[in-house]
Backbone as a chain_set.jsonl record, in Angstrom:
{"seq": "XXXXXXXXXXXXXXXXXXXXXXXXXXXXXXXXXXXXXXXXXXXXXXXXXXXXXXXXXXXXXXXXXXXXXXXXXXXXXXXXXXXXXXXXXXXXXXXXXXXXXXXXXXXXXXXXXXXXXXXXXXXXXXXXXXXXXXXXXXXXXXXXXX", "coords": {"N": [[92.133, 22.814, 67.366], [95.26, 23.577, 68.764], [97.165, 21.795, 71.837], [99.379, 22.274, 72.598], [101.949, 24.403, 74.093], [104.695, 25.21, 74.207], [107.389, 26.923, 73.348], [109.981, 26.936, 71.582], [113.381, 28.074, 71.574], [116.447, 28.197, 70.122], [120.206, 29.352, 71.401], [122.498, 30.107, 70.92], [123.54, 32.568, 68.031], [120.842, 32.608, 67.812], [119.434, 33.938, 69.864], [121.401, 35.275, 70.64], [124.06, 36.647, 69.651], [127.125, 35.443, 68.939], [129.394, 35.507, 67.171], [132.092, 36.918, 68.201], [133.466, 35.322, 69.369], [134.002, 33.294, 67.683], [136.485, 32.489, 67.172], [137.726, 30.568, 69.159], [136.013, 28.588, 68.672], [136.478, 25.18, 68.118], [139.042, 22.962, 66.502], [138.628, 21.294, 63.419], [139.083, 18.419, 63.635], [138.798, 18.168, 66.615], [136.518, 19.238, 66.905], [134.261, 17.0, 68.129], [134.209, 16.785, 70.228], [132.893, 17.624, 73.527], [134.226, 18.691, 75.345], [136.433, 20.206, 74.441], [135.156, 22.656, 73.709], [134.512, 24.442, 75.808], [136.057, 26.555, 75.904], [134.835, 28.306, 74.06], [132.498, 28.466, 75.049], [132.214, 29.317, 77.354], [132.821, 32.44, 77.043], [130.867, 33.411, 76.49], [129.666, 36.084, 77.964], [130.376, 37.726, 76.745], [128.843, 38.37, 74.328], [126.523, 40.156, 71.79], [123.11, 40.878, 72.388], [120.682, 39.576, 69.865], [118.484, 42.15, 69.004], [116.012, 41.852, 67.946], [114.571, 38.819, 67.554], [114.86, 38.727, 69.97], [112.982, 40.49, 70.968], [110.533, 39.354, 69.812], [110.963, 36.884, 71.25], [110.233, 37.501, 73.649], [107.346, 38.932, 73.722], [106.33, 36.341, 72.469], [106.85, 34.995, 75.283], [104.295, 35.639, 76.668], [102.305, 34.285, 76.28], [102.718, 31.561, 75.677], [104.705, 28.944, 77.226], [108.668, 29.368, 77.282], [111.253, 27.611, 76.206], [114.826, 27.364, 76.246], [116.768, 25.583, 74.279], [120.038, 24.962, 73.752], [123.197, 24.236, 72.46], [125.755, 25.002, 74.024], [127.252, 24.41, 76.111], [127.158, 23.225, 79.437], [128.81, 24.182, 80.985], [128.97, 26.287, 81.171], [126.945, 27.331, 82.246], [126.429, 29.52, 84.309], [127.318, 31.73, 83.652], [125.364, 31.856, 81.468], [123.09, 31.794, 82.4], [123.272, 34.446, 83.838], [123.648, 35.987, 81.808], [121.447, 36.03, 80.539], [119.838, 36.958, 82.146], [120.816, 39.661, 82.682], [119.474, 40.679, 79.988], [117.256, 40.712, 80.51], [115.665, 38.269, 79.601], [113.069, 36.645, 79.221], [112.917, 32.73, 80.761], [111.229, 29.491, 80.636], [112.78, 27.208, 80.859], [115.833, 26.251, 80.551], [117.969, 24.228, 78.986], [120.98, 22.502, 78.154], [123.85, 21.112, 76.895], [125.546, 18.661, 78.128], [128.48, 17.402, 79.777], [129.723, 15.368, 78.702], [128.326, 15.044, 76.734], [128.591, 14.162, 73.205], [127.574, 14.442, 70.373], [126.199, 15.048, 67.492], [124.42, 18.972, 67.064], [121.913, 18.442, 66.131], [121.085, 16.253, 66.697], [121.139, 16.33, 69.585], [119.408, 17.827, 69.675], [117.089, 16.917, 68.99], [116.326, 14.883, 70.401], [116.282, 16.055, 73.061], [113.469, 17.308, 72.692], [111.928, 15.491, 72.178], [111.733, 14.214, 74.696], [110.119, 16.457, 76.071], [108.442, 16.354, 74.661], [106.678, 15.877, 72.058], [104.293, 17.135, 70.764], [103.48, 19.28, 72.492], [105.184, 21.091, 71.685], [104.723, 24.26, 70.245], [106.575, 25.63, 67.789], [109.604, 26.384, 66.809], [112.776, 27.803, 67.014], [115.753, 28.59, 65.551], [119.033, 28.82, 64.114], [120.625, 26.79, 62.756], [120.92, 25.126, 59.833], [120.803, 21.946, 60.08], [119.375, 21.384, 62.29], [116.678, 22.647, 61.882], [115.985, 21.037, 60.225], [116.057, 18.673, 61.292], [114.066, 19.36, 63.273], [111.515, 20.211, 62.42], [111.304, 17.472, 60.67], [110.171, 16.28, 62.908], [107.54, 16.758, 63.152], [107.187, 19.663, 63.865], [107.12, 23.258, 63.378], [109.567, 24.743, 62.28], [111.442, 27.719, 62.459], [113.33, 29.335, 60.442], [116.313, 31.109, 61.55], [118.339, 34.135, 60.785]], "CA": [[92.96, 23.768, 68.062], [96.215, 22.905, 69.418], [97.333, 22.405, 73.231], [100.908, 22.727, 72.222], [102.417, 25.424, 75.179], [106.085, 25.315, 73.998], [108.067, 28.146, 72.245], [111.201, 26.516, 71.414], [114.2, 28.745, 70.904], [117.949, 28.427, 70.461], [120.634, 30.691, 72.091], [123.851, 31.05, 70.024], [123.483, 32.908, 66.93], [119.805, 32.958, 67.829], [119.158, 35.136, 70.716], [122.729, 35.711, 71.174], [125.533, 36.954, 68.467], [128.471, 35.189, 69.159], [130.541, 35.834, 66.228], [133.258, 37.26, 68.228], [134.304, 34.026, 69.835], [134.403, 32.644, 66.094], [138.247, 32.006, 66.958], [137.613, 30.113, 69.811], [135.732, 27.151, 67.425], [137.86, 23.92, 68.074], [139.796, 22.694, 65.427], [137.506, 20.166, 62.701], [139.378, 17.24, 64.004], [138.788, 18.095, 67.856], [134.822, 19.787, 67.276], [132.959, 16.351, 68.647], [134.527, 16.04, 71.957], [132.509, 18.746, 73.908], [134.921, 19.868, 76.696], [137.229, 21.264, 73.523], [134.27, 23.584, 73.372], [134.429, 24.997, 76.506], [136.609, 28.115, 76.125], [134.253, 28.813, 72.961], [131.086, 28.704, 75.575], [132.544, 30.037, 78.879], [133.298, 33.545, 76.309], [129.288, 33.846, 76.233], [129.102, 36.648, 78.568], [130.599, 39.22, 75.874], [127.994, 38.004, 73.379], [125.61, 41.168, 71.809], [121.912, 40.191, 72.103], [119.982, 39.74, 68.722], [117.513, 42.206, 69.705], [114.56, 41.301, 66.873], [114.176, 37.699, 68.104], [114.05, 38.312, 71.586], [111.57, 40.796, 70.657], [109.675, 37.867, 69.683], [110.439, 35.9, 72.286], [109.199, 38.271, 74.91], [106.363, 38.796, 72.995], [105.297, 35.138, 72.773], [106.543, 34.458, 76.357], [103.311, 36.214, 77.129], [100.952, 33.357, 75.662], [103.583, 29.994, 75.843], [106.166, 28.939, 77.798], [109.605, 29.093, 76.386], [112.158, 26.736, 76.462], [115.526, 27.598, 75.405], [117.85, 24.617, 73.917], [121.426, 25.585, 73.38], [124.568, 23.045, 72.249], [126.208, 25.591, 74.156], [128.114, 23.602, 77.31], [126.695, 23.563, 80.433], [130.14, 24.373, 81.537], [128.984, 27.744, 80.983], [125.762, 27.525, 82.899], [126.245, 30.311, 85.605], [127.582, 33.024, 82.412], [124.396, 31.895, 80.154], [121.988, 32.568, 83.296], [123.186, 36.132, 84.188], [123.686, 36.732, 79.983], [119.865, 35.728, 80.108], [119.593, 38.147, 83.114], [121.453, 40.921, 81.916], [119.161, 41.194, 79.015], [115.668, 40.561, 80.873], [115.436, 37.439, 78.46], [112.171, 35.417, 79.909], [112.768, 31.775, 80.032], [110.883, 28.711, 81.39], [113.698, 26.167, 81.441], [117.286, 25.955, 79.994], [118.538, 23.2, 78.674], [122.186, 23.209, 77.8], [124.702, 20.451, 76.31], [126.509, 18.427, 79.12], [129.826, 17.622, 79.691], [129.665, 13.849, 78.123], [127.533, 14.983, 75.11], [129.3, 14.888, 72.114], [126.355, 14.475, 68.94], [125.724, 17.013, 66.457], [123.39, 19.83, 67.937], [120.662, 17.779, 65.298], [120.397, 15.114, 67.259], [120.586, 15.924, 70.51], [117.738, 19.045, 70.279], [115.413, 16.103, 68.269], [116.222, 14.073, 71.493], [115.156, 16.894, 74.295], [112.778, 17.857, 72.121], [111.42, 13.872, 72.118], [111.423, 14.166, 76.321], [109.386, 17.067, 76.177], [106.988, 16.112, 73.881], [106.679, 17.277, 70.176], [102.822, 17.582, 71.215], [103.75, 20.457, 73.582], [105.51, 22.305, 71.65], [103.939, 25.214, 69.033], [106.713, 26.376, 66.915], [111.191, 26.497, 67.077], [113.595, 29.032, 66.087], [117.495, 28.103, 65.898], [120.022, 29.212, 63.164], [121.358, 26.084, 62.353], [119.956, 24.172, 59.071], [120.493, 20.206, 60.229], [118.468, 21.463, 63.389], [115.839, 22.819, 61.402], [115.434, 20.182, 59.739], [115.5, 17.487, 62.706], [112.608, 19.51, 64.02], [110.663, 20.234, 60.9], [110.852, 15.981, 60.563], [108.842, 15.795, 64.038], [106.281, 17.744, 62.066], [106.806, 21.167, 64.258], [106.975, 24.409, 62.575], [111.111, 25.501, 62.296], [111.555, 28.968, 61.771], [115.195, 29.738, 60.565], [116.701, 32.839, 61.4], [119.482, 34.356, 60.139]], "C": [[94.091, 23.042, 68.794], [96.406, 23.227, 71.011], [98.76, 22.815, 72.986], [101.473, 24.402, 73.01], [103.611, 26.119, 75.114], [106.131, 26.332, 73.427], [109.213, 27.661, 72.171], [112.596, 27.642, 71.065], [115.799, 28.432, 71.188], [118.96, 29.554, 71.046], [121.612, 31.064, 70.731], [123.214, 31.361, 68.436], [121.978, 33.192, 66.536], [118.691, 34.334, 68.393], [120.288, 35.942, 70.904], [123.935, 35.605, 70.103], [126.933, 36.503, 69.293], [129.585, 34.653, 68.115], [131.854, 36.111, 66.782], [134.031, 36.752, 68.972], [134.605, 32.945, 68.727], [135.79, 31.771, 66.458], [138.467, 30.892, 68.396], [136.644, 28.674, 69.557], [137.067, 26.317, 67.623], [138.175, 23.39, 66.646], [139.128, 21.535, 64.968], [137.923, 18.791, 63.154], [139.139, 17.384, 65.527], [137.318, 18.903, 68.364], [133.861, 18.876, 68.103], [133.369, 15.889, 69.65], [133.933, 17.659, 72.512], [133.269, 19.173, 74.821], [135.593, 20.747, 75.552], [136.22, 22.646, 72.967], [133.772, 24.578, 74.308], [135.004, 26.541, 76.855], [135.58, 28.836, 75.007], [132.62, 29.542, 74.038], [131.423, 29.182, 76.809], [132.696, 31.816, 78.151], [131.801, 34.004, 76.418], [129.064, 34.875, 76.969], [129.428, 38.402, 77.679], [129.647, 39.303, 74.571], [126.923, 39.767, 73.033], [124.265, 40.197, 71.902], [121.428, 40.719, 70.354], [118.368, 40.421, 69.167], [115.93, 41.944, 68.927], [113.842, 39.998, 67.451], [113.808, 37.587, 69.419], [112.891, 38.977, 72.4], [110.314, 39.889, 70.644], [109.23, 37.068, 70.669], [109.749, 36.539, 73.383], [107.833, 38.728, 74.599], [105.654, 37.304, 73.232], [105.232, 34.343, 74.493], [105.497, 35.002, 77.453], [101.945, 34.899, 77.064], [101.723, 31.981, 75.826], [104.682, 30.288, 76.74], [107.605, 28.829, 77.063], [110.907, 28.589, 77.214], [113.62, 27.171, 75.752], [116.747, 26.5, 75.386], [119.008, 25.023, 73.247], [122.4, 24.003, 73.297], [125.333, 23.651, 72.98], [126.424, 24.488, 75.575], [127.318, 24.102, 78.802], [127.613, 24.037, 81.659], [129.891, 26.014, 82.19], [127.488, 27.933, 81.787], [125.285, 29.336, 83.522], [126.259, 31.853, 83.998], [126.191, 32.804, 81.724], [123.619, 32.249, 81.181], [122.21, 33.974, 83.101], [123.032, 36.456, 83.134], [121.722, 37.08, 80.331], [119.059, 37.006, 80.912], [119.779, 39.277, 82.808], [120.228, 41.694, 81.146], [117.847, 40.925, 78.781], [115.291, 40.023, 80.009], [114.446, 36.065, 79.341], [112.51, 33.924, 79.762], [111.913, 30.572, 81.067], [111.86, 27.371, 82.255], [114.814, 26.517, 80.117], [118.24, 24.76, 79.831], [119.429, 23.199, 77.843], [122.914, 21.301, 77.33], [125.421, 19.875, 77.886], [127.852, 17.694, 79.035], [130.479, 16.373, 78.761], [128.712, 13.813, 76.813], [128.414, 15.074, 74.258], [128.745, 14.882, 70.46], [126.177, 15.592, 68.686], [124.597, 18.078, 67.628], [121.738, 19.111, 67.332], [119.941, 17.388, 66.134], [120.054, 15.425, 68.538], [119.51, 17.297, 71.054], [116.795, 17.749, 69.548], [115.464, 15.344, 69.75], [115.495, 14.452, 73.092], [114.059, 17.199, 73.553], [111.399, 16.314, 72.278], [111.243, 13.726, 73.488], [110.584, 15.164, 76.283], [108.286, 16.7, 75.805], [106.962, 16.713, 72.624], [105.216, 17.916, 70.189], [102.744, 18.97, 71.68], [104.392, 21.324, 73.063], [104.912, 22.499, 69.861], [104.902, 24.69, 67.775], [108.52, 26.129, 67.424], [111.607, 27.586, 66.466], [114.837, 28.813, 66.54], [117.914, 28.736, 63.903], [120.585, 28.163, 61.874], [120.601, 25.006, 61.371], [119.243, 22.797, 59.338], [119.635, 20.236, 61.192], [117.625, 21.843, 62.952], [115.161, 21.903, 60.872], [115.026, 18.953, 60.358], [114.267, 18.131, 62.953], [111.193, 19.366, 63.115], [110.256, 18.47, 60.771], [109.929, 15.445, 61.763], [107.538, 16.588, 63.937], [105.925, 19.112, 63.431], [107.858, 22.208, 63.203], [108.615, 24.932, 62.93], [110.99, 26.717, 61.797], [113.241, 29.172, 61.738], [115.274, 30.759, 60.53], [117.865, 33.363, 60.977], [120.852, 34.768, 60.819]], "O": [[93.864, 21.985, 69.383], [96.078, 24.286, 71.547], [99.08, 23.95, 73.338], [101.328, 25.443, 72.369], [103.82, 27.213, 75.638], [105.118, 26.829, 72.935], [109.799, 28.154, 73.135], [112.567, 27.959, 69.876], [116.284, 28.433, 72.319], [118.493, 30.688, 71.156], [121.503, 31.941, 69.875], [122.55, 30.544, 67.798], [121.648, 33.743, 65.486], [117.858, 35.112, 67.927], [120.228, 37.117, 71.268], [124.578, 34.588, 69.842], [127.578, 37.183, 70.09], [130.369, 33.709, 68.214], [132.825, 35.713, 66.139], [135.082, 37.265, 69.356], [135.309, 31.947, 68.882], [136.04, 30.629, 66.072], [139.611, 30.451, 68.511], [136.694, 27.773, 70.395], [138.241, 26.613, 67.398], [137.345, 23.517, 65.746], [138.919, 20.658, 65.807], [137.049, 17.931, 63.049], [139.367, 16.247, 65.939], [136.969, 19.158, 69.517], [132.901, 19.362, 68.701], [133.069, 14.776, 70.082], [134.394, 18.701, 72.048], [132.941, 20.288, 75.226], [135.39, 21.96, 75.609], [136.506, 23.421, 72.055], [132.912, 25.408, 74.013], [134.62, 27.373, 77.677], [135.534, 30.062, 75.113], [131.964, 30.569, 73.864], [130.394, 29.544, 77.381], [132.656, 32.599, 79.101], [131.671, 35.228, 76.422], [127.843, 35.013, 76.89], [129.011, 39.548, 77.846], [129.728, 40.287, 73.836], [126.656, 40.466, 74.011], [124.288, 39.01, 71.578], [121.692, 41.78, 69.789], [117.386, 39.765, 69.517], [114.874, 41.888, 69.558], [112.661, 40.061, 67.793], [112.974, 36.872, 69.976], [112.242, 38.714, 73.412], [109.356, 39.849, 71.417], [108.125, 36.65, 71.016], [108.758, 36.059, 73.934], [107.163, 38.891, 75.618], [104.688, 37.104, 73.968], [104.365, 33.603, 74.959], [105.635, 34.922, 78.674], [100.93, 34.806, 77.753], [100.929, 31.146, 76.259], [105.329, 31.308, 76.977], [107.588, 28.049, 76.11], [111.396, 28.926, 78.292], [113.514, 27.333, 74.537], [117.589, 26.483, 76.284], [118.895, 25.449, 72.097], [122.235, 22.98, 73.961], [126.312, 22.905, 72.955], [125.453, 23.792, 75.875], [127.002, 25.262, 79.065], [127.318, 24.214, 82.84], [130.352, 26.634, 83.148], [127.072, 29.09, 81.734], [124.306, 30.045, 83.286], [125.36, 32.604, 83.62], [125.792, 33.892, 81.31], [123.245, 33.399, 80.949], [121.514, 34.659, 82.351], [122.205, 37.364, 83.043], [121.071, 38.124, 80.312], [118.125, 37.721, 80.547], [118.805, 40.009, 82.635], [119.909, 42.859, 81.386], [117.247, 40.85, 77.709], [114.555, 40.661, 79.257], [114.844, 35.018, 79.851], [112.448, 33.586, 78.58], [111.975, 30.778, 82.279], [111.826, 26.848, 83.369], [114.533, 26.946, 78.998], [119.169, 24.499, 80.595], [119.191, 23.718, 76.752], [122.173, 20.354, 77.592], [125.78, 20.721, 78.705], [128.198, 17.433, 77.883], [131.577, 16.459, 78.211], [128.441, 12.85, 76.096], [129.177, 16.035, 74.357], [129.434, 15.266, 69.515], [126.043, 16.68, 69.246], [124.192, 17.776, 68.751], [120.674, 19.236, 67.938], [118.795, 17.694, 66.464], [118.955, 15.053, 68.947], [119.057, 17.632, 72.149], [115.585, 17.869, 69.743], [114.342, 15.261, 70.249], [114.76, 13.843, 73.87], [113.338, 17.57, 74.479], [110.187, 16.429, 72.457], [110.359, 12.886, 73.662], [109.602, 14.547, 76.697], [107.251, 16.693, 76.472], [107.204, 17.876, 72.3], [104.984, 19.026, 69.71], [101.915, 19.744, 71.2], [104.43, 22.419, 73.623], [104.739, 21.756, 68.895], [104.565, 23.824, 66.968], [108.637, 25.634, 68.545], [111.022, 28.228, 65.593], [115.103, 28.816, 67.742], [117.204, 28.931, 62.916], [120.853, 28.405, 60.697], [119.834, 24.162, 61.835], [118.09, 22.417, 59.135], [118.928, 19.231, 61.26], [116.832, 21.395, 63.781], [113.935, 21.823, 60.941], [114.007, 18.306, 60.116], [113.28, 17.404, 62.841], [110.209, 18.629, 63.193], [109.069, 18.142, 60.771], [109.158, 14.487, 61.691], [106.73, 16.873, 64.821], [104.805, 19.429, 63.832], [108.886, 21.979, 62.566], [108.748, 25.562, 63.979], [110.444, 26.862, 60.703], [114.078, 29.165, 62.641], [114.639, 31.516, 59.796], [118.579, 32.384, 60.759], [121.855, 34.949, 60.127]]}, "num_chains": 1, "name": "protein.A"}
């Protein structure tokens, strides 16, 4: 039986549709400096919720704790709380991208994910393939969503 407590989940595109900051994506030569990503993640408060998943998550944040790891800028901190608020979205801790990160989202969820513990946590759910697959390689269970 496992002790594993975690519920791993991503925000953008996970819990949170943000398609309609699409245009607010930095330009392919200026994507891996994270401040150029800040008008894209300060926009998060017009986001719709994905309400199926957070079905889910409120659901499992009955039995695990859930953690939610976002690439999303911590610039945007105060907007991703109230979003989270807004939309009575349980979480245990929030762990966000800071201002001097600039690595794929791969690496640096295998890296919090590696401070936590891979022990500790069940199960993930994020959008994004190369992150699926970072996690999937620390032999926990990726669920991709769409």
């Amino acid at each position: 039986m496992t002790t594993a407590d975690i519920v791993v989940f991503d925000l953008d595109d996970t819990l949170a549709d943000s398609s309609h900051r699409g245009h607010l994506i930095p330009h392919p030569d200026l994507m891996g400096y994270a401040p150029n990503w800040d008008r894209f993640s300060l926009a998060c408060d017009k986001d719709t919720p994905i309400t199926t998943n957070i079905a889910l998550l409120v659901a499992l944040s009955r039995h695990y704790r859930i953690f939610i790891l976002t690439s999303r800028g911590d610039v945007a901190y105060a907007e991703t709380a109230a979003w989270l608020s807004r939309f009575q979205i349980p979480y245990d801790r929030l762990i966000m991208r800071g201002e001097k990160e600039h690595r794929p989202p791969a690496d640096i969820k295998r890296e919090w994910i590696r401070n936590i513990g891979p022990e500790n946590v069940l199960c993930a759910f994020d959008d994004n393939p190369e992150v699926c697959t970072a996690i999937r390689s620390m032999g926990i269970t990726c669920h991709q969503v769409a």
